[in-house]
N, C-alpha and C positions, 0 to 999 in steps of 0.2 A: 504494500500500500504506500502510494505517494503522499508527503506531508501535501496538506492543502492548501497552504503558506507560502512554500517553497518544493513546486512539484520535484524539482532533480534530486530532492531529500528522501528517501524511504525513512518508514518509522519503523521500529526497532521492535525487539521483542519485551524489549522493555519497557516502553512507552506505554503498548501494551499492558505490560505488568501492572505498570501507575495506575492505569486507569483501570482496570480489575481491582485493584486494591480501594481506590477512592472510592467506586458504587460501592464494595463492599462496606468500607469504614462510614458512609452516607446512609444506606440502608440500616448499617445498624443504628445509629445514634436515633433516624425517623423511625425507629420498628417497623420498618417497610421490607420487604422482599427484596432480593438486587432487578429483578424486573423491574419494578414499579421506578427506581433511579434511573437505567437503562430507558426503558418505553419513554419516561418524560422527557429527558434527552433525544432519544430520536437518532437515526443515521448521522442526518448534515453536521451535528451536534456535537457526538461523537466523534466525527472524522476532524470536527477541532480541537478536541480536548485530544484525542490521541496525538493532532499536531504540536500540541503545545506541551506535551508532556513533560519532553526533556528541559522546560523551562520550570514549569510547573512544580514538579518533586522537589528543587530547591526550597517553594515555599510551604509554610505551617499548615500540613495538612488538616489540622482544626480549620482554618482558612478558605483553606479550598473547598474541604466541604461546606463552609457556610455559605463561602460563595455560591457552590452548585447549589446550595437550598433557594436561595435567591433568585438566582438566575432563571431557573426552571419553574419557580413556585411550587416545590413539594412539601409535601403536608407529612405531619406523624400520622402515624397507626397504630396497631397493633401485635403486628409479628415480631415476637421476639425470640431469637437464635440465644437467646443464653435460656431458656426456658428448657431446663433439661433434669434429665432425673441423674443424682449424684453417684448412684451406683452405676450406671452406664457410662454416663463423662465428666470425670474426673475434673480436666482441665477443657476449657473451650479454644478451639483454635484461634489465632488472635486474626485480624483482618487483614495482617500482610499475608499469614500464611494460606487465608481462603483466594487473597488475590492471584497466587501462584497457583493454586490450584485452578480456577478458571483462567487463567493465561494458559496452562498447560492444555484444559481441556478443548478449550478456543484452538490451539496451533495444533493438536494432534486429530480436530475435526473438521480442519481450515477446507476450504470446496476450493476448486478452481474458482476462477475469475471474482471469486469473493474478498473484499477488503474487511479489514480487523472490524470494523463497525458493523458489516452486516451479520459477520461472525457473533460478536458480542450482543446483539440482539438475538439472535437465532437461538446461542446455546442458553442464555438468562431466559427464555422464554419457552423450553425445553422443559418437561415435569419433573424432569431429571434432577432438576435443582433443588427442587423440594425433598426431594432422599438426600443429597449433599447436604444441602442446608439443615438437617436431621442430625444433630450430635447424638444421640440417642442408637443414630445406626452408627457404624463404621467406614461409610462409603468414603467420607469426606478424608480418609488417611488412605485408601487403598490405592496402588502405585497407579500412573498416570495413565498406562496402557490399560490398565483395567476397568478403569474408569470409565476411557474412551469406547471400548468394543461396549459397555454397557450403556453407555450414549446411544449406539448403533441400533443395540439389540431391546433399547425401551426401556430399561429399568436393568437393577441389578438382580442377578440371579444367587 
């Protein structure tokens, strides 16, 4: 994918990364899904925050996500990812380490001629994320490839 900025620029995989990490750390603070961050954002949206990433990460991600609360007008809700029972998860995974996880799931389910935004709406919008999003299950540590084929195949088995 070309920055939008500066087309001769590709974005990175970790540009990527940022901005995985940012819905995530957005969603959690609004108790919202990472769809509902995703969806509000939009494509055109995303393919500027993925351009602007490598700027971006320098600055106080408290920040940036209040900026994105602003920018977008999202609201709080309900869902909340630390809602979990203590004898199944111990420890909750923190928001960088869920960013990785949807970065990785994002580039190991990338389509032809798809950029990281259409990507990033596709898999946040997958039911798939609702068992990730499950500390309660295990899916959310299972290694990447496993992940992926259960992308494929609809659910984990």
């Amino acid at each position: 994918m070309n920055n939008v900025y500066f087309p001769e620029d590709e974005i990175s995989t970790d540009d990527l990364y940022f901005v995985c990490y940012m819905i995530e750390r957005t969603a959690r603070q609004l108790k919202q899904p990472n769809k509902y961050v995703a969806n509000a954002m939009g494509h055109d949206e995303l393919a500027k925050k993925l351009s602007l990433a490598d700027t971006l990460h320098s600055e106080n991600p408290l920040a940036v996500s209040a900026d994105w609360i602003d920018e977008y007008h999202l609201r709080p809700g309900n869902y909340n990812v630390a809602n979990v029972r203590p004898d199944l998860c111990s420890k909750i995974p923190t928001a960088t380490q869920m960013g990785k996880v949807y970065k990785r799931l994002i580039l190991n389910t990338l389509q032809q001629n798809e950029d990281y935004a259409d990507a990033i709406l596709r898999v946040y919008n997958n039911p798939i994320c609702e068992v990730i999003d499950n500390y309660n299950t295990s899916a959310y540590y299972e290694p990447s490839p496993y992940i992926a084929r259960s992308y494929y195949a609809g659910g984990f088995i």
